[in-house]
C-alpha positions, 0 to 999 in steps of 0.5 A, spaced: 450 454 066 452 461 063 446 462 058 441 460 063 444 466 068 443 470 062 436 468 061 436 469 068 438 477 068 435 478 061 428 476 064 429 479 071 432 486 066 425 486 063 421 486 069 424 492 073 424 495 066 417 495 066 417 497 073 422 503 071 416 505 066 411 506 072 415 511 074 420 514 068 415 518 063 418 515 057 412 515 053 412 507 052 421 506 050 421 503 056 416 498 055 419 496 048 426 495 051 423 491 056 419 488 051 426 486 047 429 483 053 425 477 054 423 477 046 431 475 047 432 471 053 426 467 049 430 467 043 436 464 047 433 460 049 430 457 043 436 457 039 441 455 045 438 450 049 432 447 046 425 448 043 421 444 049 424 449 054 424 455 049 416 453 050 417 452 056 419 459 058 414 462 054 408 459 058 412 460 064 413 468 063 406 469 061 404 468 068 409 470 072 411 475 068 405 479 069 405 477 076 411 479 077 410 486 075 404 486 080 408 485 085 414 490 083 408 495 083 405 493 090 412 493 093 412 501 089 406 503 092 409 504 098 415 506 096 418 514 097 418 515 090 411 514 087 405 520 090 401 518 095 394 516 094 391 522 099 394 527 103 392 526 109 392 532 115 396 527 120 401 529 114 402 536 114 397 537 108 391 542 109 387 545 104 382 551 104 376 551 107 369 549 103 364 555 102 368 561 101 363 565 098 362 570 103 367 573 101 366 575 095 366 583 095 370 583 101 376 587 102 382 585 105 390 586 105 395 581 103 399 579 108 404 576 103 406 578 097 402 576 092 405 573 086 400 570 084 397 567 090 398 568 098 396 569 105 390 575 105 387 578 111 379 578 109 375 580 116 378 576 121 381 570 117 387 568 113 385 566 107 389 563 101 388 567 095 390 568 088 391 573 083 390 573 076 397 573 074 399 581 077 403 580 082 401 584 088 405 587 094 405 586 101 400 590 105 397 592 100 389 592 100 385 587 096 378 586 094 375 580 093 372 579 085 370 571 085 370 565 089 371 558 083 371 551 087 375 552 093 381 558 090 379 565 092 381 571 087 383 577 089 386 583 085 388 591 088 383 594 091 381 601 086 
């Protein structure tokens, strides 16, 4: 009774380790323990108790094991420690609006300091800006000098 427990935990510890990988960066080494851990379970088995049942929790951890782990991913997926698959403006998220490129040659003011990215005003909108790296200081007049994708660059006014 006590190997199978062991057996048990062993198999159950390969799993959340495997689960574990999804989210710790460990460059595989969770993978190898994980690995190691039904390698020996097996192994216990095959030496333990007997060489049909040792086959037998092989076949069995070939399809329950990758089964398990998709479970353990799906039920990870709506967890709060994976990323969310959008940001959702229901959720708070915004993102800078598309076609800024009448901007460009704009001058403005930095409503935040800049250092390197802020609020400016441009015309009558707000906009988010970046620099280039320099930091920029608050009130400042700025001048826009390039609009790439949806990042509006900004540096100081001459």
């Amino acid at each position: 009774m006590k190997i199978a427990l062991t057996v048990i935990v062993l198999q159950l510890l390969g799993v959340a380790a495997i689960i574990a990988e999804f989210i710790i960066p460990s460059f595989g080494l969770i993978s190898v323990v994980a690995a190691a851990l039904f390698v020996l379970s097996v192994y216990m088995v095959f030496t333990e108790v007997s060489t049909q049942m040792g086959y037998a929790l092989l076949v069995a951890d070939i399809f329950l094991v990758p089964a398990a782990v998709f479970v353990g991913a799906k039920v990870l997926e709506h967890s709060p420690v994976t990323l969310k698959k959008q940001l959702k403006s229901d959720d708070g998220a915004t993102s800078q609006k598309i076609g800024l490129d009448h901007f460009l040659g704009l001058e403005g003011k930095a409503i935040t300091d800049l250092r390197p990215s802020g609020v400016a005003l441009l015309g009558e909108e707000r906009i988010d800006v970046v620099t280039r790296g320099e930091y920029i200081e608050k009130e400042s007049a700025i001048t826009v000098i390039s609009v790439t994708a949806n990042s509006v660059i900004v540096k100081v006014a001459e």
